[in-house]
N, C-alpha and C positions, 0 to 999 in steps of 0.2 A: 460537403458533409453528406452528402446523398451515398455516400458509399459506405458511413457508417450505422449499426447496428449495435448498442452496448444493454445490456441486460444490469437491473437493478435489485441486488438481491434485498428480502423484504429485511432483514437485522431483525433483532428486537420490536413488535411494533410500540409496547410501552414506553418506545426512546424517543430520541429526534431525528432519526432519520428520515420516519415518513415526513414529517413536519419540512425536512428540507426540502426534500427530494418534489414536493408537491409546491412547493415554491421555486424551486428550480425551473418544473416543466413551466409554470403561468409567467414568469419573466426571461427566462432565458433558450427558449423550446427552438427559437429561432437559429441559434449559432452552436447548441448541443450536439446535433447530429440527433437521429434518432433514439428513444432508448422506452423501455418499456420496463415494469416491475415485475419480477416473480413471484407471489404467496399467494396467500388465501386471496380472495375478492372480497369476503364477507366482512375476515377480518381490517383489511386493508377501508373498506368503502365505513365501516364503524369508526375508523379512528379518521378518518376525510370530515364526517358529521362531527364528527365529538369536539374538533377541531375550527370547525367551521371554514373551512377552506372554500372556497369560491371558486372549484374547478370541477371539470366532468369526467369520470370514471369508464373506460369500457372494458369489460370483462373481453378475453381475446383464447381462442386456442390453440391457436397456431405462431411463430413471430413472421411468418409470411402475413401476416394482419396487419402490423405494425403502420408502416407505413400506410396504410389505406384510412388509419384515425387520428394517428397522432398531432396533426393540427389543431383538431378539434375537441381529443381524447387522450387522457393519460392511460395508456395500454396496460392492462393488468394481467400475466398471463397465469392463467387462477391453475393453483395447486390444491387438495384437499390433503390435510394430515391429522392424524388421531389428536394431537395436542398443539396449542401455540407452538411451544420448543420445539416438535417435532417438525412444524411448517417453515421454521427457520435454519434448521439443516437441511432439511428436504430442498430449500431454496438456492444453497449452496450447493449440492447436488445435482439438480438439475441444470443449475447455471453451468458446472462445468461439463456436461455432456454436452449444452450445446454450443461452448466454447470448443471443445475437444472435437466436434463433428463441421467445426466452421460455420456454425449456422448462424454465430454473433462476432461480431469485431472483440469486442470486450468485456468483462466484468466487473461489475464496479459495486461494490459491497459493504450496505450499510451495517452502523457499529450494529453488534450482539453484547450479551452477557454470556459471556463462557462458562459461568456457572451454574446457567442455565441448560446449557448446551451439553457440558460435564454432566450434570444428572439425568442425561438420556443417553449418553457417548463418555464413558470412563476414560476414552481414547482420546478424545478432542484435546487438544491444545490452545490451538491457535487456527485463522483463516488461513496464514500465508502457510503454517504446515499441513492442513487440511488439503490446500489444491496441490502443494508437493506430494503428499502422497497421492495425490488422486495420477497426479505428472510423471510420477515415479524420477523425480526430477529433485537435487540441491536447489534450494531456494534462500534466498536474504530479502530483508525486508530494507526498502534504501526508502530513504525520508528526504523528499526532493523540495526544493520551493525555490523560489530566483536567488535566494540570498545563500543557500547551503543545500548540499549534497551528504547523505552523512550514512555510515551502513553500518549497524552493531551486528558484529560477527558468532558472537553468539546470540539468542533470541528469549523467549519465556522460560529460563531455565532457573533454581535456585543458584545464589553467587556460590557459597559452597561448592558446588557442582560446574563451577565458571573451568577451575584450572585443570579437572578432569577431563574437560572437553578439548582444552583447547593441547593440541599438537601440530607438529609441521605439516602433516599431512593434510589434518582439517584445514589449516589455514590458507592452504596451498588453493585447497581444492574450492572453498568461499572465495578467496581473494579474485582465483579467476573467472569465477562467475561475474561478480561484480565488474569485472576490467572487460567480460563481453557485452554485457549490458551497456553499460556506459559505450561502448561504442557501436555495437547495433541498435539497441532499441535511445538512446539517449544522443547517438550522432556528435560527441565527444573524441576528435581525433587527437586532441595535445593532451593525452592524460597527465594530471598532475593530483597524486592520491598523499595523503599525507594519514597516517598510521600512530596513534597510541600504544602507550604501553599499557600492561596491566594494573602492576603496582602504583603507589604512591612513588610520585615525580619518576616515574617511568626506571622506579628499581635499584635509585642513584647508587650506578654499576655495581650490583649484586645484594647492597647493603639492606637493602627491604624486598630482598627476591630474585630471583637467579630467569623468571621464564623469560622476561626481555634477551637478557644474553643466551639464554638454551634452546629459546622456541621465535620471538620474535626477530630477532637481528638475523638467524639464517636463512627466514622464508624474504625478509625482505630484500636479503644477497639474494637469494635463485630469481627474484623476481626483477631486480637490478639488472640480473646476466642476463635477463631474456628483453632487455632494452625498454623495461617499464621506467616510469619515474615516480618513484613510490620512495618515501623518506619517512626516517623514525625508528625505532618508537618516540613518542614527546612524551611529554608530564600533560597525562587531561586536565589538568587544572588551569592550562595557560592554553593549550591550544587553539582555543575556540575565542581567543582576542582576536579583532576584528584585523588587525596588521599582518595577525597569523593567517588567518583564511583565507584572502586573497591570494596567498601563496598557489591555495592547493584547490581542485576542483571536487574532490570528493574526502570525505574525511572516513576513516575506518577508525571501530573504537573495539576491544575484545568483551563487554560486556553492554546488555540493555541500557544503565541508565547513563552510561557513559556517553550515549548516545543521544537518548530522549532528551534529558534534561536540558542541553545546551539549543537543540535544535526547537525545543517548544516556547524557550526566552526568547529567543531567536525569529520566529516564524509559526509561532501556533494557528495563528488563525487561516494561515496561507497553505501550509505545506500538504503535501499528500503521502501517504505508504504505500511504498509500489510494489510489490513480491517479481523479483526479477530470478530471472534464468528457467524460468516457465515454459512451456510453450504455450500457453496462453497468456492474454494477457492478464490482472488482475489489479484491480487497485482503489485504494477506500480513504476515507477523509482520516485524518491523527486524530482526531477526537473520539470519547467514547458515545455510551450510550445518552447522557447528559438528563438524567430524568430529573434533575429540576429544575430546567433551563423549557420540557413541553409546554406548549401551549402560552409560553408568555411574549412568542413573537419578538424576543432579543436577541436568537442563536444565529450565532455568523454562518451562511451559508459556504462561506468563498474556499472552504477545505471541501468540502465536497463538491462543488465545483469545479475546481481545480482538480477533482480527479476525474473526474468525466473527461475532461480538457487535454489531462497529462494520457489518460487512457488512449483517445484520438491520434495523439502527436506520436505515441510509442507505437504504434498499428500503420499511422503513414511511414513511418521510419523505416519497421520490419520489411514494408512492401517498394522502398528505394523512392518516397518522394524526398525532397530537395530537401533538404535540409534547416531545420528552423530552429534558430536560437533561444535558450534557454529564458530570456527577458519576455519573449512573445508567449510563453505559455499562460502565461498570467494577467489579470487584471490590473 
């Protein structure tokens, strides 16, 4: 771990992020890797008191620091911004210049309120399309955990706006992202992807909708020809039985909750979201901001963990260490 370096962006501070992330460093600092926070200090060291957390804060201005406290100190590397909101873009900002300049292994970033965000940035979305553009890079967001793999192909979009997006070309161009990911950053050599459809029971041939047969069934031939093993579309309403999964190692769905809902039954408290096809890496617990879960000391850390964890293993991957199976990521 001595070779790791992940930056923690500040999210929200009225959420639980800090709440984690400062229980992370006091029990788990040892097997982490190194990592340090980005925002304010002020703000950051008021919610540590308000909290009563039983750790030590060091204000840092450099992340050449890092390492020279962090046994002893949870690294702050203090930002100043005209507003809260603005301290927490600004956080995501800085993080990726010093991803983008190599100066961190990873970034690992706590939930925000987007609506927060949205009333300083009309333009905000989302984090995973935030570092895409920042990347100038196609990005998907894959929701990883031991028990599933799952990547909805569209993202924060209105459903309305689902079938307008989706074409061969788009799908083409997502589905290969995702099948390099999975095999550089995720070391995934037997792919085995198994693909929904849009419609209810996946279109039953034409009868509730024609883009399975017009858009889904030819991008999965071109990807057939090129020697993937990608199957479907299925009906989302059966897929996701447990007889089915073990089929396939990653599951593709054409809409958000086609995606979410099966995977957060499934693995809520474990999984992570990983923004792949990056050249950075990027990656944050599935949970939100959870503001009535502060301060009561019952929020499961092991999603945010696990992304610290998943952050690590995709950075050893990119850089050719051995190979390490999907089970070992996790607690």
């Amino acid at each position: 771990m001595k070779n790791i370096l992940n930056c923690v962006t500040i999210g929200d501070p009225e959420g639980i992020g800090l709440e984690l992330i400062f229980n992370i460093w006091k029990k788990y600092k040892n097997t982490t890797g190194f990592f340090f926070i980005i925002g304010d200090y002020n703000i950051i060291k008021k919610k540590q008191k308000k909290l009563k957390t039983n750790i030590n804060l060091k204000k840092i201005n450099s992340v050449n620091e890092v390492k020279d406290y962090f046994n002893k100190y949870l690294p702050i590397l203090n930002i100043n911004s005209k507003t809260v909101n603005h301290n927490t873009l600004d956080s995501l900002k800085l993080a990726y210049q010093l991803a983008h300049k190599k100066l961190i292994t990873s970034i690992i970033t706590l939930p925000l309120n987007k609506q927060k965000i949205i009333s300083i940035d009309k333009n905000f979305i989302d984090q995973t399309n935030f570092f895409a553009k920042k990347d100038n890079k196609i990005a998907n967001m894959i929701f990883y955990s031991n028990k599933i793999i799952i990547s909805p192909l569209t993202e924060h979009i209105k459903i309305k706006d689902v079938t307008k997006k989706l074409n061969k070309n788009y799908l083409i161009k997502k589905i290969d992202n995702i099948i390099n990911s999975l095999i550089k950053d995720l070391k995934i050599k037997n792919i085995k992807i198994g693909i929904t459809g849009l419609n209810p029971h996946a279109g039953e041939n034409g009868n509730i909708g024609r883009e399975e047969i017009n858009i889904i069934n030819p991008v999965i031939k071109f990807f057939k020809n090129k020697g993937i093993n990608i199957k479907g579309p299925y009906s989302a309403d059966s897929l996701f039985l447990k007889k089915n999964l073990i089929k396939f190692n990653c599951i593709l769905t054409m809409y958000h909750d086609q995606a979410l809902i099966p995977f957060k039954i499934l693995d809520f408290y474990n999984g992570v979201n990983y923004s792949s096809g990056l050249k950075i890496i990027r990656t944050s617990p599935c949970h939100g901001t959870s503001y009535d879960l502060v301060g009561k000391k019952t929020a499961n850390i092991n999603s945010l963990l696990n992304s610290i964890k998943l952050a690590n293993k995709i950075h050893k991957n990119r850089n050719n260490v051995k190979k390490v199976t999907r089970s070992k990521f996790f607690n």
